[in-house]
Structure formats: C-alpha cells, structure tokens
C-alpha positions in Angstrom: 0.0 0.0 0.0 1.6 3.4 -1.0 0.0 6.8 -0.4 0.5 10.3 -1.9 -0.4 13.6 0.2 -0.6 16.7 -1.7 -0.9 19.3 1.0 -1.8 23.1 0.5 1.0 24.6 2.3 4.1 25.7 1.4 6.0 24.8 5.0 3.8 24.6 7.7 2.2 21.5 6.5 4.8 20.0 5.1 6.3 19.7 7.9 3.1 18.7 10.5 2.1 16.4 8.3 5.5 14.2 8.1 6.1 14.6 11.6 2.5 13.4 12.5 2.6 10.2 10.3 5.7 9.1 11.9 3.0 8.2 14.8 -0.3 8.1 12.9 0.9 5.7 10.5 4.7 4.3 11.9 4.6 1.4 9.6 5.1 3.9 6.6 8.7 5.0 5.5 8.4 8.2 3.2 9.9 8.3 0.0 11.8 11.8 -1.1 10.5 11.4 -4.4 7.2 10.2 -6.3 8.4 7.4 -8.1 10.8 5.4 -5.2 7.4 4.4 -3.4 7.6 0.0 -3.5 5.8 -0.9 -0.5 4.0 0.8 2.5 5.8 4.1 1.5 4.2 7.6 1.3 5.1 10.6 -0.7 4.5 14.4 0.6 4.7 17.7 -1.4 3.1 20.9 -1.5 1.0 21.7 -4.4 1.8 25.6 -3.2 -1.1 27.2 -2.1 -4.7 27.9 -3.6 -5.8 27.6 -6.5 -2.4 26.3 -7.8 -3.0 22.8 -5.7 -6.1 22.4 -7.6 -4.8 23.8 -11.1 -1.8 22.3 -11.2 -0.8 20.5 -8.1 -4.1 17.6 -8.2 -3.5 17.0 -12.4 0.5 17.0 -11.5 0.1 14.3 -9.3 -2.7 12.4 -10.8 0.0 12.0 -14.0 2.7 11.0 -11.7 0.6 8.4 -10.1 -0.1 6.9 -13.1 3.3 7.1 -14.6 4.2 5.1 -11.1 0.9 2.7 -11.1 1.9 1.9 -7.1 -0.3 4.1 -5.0 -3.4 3.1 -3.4 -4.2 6.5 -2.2 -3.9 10.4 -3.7 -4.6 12.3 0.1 -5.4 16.1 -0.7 -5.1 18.3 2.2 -6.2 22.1 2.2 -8.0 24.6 3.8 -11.5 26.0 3.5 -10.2 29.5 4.4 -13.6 32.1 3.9 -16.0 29.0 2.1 -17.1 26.2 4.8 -15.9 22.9 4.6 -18.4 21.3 2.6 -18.7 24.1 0.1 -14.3 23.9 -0.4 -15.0 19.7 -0.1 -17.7 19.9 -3.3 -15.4 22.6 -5.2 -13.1 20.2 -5.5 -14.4 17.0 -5.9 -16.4 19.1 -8.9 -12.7 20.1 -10.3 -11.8 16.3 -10.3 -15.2 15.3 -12.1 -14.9 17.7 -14.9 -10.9 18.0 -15.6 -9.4 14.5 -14.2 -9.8 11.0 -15.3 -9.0 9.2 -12.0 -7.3 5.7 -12.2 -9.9 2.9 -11.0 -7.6 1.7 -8.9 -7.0 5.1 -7.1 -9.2 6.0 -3.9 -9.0 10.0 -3.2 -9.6 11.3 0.0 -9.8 15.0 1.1 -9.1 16.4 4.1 -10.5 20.3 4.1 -8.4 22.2 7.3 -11.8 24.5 9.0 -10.4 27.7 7.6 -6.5 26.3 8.7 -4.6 24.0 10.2 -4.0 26.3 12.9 -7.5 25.8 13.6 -6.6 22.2 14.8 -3.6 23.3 16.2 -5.3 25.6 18.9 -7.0 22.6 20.5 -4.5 21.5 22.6 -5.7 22.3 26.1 -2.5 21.2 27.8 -0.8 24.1 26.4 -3.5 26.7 27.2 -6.1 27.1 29.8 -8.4 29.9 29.4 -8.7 29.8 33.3 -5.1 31.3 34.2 -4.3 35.2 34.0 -4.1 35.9 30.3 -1.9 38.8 28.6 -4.0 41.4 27.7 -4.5 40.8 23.7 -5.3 36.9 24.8 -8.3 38.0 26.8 -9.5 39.5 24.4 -9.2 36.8 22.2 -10.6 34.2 24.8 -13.8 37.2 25.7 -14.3 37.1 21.7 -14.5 33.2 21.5 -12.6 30.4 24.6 -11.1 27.7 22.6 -10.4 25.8 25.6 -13.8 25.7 26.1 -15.3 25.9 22.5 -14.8 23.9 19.7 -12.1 25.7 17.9 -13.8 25.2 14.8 -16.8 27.0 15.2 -14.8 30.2 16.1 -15.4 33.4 14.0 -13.9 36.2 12.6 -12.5 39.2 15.2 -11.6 42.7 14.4 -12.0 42.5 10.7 -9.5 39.8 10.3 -10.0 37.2 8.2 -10.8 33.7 9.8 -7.1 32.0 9.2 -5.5 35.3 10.3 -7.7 35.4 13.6 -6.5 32.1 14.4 -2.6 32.6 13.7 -3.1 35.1 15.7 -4.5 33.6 18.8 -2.2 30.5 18.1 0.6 32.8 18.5 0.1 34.9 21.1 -0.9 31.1 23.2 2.8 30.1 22.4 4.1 33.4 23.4 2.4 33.0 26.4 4.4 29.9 27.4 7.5 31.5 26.3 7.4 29.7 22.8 7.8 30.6 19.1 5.5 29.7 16.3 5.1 30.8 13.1 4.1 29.7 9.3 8.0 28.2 8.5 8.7 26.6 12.1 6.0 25.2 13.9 7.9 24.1 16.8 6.1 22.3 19.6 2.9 21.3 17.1 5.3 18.9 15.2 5.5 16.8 18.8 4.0 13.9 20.0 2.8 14.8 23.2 0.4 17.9 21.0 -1.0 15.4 18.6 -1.8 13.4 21.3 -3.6 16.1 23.1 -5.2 17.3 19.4 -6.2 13.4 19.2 -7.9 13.3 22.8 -9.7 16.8 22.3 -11.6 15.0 19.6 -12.7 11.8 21.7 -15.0 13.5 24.2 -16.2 16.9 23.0 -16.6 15.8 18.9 -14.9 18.5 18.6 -12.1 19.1 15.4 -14.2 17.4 13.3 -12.5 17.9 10.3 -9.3 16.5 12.1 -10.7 13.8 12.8 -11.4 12.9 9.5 -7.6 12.9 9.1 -7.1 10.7 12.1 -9.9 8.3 10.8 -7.8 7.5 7.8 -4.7 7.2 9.3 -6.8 4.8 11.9 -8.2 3.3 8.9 -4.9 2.4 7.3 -3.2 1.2 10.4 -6.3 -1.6 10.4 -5.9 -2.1 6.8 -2.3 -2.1 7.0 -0.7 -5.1 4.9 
C-alpha cells in the first residue's frame, strides 16, 4: 500500500504532516521522491497554495501516479479558508469530475483544514487554559470566542481579520504566552507527540475538530488495513 499527500501549504504543513505520520501511521517509510514508493511508503509535497494545488498540483500528481501505477491513495489536504468545509470539499471533488480522469484503482480522500490548520492546532488544552491570567491581547481573544472551552472550529472572525488570520493570531500569542515561538516556516512544539496526542484526545470526548478527525480516521483506517 503506497500513499500520496498533496498538502496546500508551502511549509507549515509539510512539515506537521511528516512529523504526525511518523505516529499516525509508523509502519510507513516516506519516500523523497514520487516514483521510489515499493511498498508501504508515502510521498509528501506541497502543491503551493490555492488555487495552484487544484490547477496544477491535483493534475500533477494524478499523472505521476499513473506514470508510477503503485499508489493506493492520492490524500489532498487544504484549507477551506472564507468558504465552509463542505462548500471547499464539493469545489473540489467538482474540479476532479470535470478535468481529471481518475485511475480505478486510485481511492482519493480529502481532508478540508476549517479555515486552517492552525485551527486544529489551537485545541490543545494542555498548552493553554483559558482559566489562568491571560496577557491582555489573549483575553481579548478568549472574551471574543474560549477555545479551551469551545470547539475551535466553530470560532469566528474578530476585528476584521479574516478567519485564518484570527487564528494565527491567537495561536501565536498562546505560544508566546508559554515562552514559545510559532510561526508559518517553524511550527515548533505542534510537530510533537505529546500535542498530537492532546489534538487526538480533544476530539474523543467533545466531537470537537471534526475535520481533524477525519484525518485521524484515515490514518486509523490504514493502520487496520495495514498489509
């Protein structure tokens, strides 16, 4: 079995995304380039931001796949930004209808970030509790909308940002708050263990992260199916 993620981002995800497989799915080596996947491999590459991962980054890989004629699974992973997930989801699995002739033997999954993946990344409670004296820009962030309490999802825009920027934002000043760093080419802690396992249990009793969760049902998925 051999997978291919195509991820929106230029760095950021690149970087999550390898370091979370190496727990979601440890029985997969990845490959540094498309065409060395043989067996339980995985290949990872940005298709450099949107629209260019739908323009050219899902036809790019869809020929190298079949050049290849090894991979089980083309993974796209983007974000919904200003549209809602299911609008983003349908706009691109409309794209593939009309402009891709997909493989039979090719099983596409999409996995649609709620406006970002920083989105995700602020439900991590371990690393903030809206309970302890807050800076003053974080109160305002956690009197606009408590991601510790809320699902993190669900969150809205503040001070005429737009949604991803609100939640860079608040992800940032969290980490600042605990004397960390983290920003768009070094994600720092969120590349961890220990905070995708606190992502991973945020989703078990609250449903919240839904769209994360869809990623962790695959990886799930594939560890069952693993062969």
């Amino acid at each position: 079995m051999n997978i291919y993620f195509l991820v929106e981002g230029r760095s950021t995800e690149k970087k999550l995304y390898t370091a979370w497989l190496t727990h979601l799915i440890p029985e997969f080596k990845r490959v540094d380039f498309y065409d060395q996947v043989n067996h339980n491999n995985y290949f990872l590459i940005s298709g450099n931001g949107y629209p260019v991962i739908l323009n050219e980054g899902i036809p790019n890989a869809i020929d190298k796949i079949q050049e290849v004629s090894k991979y089980n699974y083309l993974v796209i992973c983007l974000d919904a930004d200003e549209d809602i997930v299911e609008e983003r989801e349908q706009y691109v699995n409309d794209f593939i209808t009309k402009h891709i002739t997909v493989p039979a033997s090719l099983e596409i999954v999409i996995i649609i970030q709620n406006r970002c993946i920083e989105t995700w990344l602020l439900g991590n409670r371990k690393i903030f509790n809206s309970k302890q004296p807050l800076e003053v820009l974080l109160a305002d962030y956690v009197q606009h909308y408590d991601v510790y309490e809320n699902d993190p999802e669900l969150m809205g825009r503040f001070n005429c940002r737009n949604h991803a920027d609100f939640r860079f934002a608040y992800l940032k000043s969290i980490f600042e708050a605990k004397n960390l760093s983290y920003s768009k080419k070094s994600p720092g802690e969120t590349q961890k263990q220990y905070y995708l396992n606190q992502l991973k249990k945020r989703i078990d009793p609250t449903e919240h992260l839904k769209t994360f969760q869809k990623f962790i049902n695959f990886c799930d998925n594939i560890r069952q199916n693993f062969r």
